[in-house]
C-alpha positions in Angstrom: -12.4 10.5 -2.3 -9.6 8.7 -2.9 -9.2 5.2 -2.9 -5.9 2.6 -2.0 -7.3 -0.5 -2.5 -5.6 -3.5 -1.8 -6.2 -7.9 -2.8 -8.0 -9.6 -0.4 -5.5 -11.7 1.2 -4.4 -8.4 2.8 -7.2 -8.1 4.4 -6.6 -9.2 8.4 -3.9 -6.4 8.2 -5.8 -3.8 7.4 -8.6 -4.5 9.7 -6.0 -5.0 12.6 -4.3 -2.0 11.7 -1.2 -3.5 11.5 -0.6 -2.7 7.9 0.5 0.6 7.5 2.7 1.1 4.5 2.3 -0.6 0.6 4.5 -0.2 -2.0 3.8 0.2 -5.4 5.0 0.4 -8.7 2.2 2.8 -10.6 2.5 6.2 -9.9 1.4 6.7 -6.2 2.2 10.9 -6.8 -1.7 11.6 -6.7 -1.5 10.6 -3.0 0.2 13.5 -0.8 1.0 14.0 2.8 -2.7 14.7 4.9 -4.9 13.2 1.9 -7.6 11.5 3.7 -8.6 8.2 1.9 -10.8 4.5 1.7 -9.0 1.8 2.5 -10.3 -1.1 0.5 -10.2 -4.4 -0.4 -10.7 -6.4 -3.8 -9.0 -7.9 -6.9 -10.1 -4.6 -8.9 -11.1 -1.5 -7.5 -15.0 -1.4 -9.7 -15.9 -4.2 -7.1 -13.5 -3.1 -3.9 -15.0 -3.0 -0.8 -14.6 -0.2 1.4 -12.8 -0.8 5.1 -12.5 2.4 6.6 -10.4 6.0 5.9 -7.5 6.5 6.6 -4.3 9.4 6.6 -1.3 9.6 3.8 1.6 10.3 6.2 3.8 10.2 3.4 4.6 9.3 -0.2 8.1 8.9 -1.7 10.0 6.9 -4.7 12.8 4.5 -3.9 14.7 2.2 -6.0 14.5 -1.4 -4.6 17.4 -1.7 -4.1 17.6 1.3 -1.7 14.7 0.1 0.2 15.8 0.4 4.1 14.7 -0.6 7.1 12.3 2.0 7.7 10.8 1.8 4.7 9.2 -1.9 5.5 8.3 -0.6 8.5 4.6 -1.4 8.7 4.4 -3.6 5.9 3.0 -7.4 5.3 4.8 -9.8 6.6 5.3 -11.3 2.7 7.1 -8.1 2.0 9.9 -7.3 4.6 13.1 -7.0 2.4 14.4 -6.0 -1.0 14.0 -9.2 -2.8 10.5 -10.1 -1.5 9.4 -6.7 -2.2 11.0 -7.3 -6.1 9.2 -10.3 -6.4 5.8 -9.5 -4.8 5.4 -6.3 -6.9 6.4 -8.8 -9.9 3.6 -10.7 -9.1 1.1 -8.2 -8.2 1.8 -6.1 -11.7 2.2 -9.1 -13.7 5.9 -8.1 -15.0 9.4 -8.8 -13.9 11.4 -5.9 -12.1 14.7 -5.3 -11.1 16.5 -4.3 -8.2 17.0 -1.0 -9.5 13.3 -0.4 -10.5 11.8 2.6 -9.1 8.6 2.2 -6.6 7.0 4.2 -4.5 6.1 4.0 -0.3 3.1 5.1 0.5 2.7 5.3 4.7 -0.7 5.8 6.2 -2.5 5.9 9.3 -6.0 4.2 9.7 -8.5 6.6 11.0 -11.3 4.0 11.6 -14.7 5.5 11.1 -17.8 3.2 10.1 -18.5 3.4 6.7 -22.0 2.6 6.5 -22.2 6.7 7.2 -20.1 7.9 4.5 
């Protein structure tokens, strides 16, 4: 199965179910539309933690600086426009990007299921 794991501090989100998009800047093309997946949390995905599955509703690539309203839709409060989105994704992949840096939106829905039974 695959996974979408996300740091730690993201963590109330996901279990509220609040969070529903991420953006990222490795290649999120291995994720497509119906994919069931483990939401989970940790600095690295060897020691993640699994939350619960959830549903890829869709995955597309947008340049940051094309990034509309829709597209933050669902996402962390510390990544609601074009610049924060630059600079948390600069911070999360440890290099600097640019407005015109390609990312990908991945939208999901949480499909909570206890996880002790997978």
């Amino acid at each position: 199965m695959k996974l979408l794991n996300f740091y730690p501090f993201y963590e109330d989100y996901l279990r509220s179910y609040e969070k529903t998009t991420t953006m990222r800047l490795s290649n999120s093309a291995s994720f497509k539309e119906g994919d069931e997946i483990m939401i989970s949390i940790g600095w690295t995905e060897d020691k993640a933690i699994n939350l619960h599955l959830a549903i890829i509703k869709q995955v597309y690539r947008r340049r940051i600086c094309d990034l509309e309203k829709r597209d933050f839709e669902g996402e962390s409060p510390d990544c609601k426009s074009q610049e924060a989105a630059r600079l948390v994704l600069s911070c999360v992949y440890k290099t600097v990007l640019n407005k015109d840096d390609e990312i990908w939106v991945v939208k999901f829905e949480h499909t909570p299921k206890d996880v002790k039974g997978l």
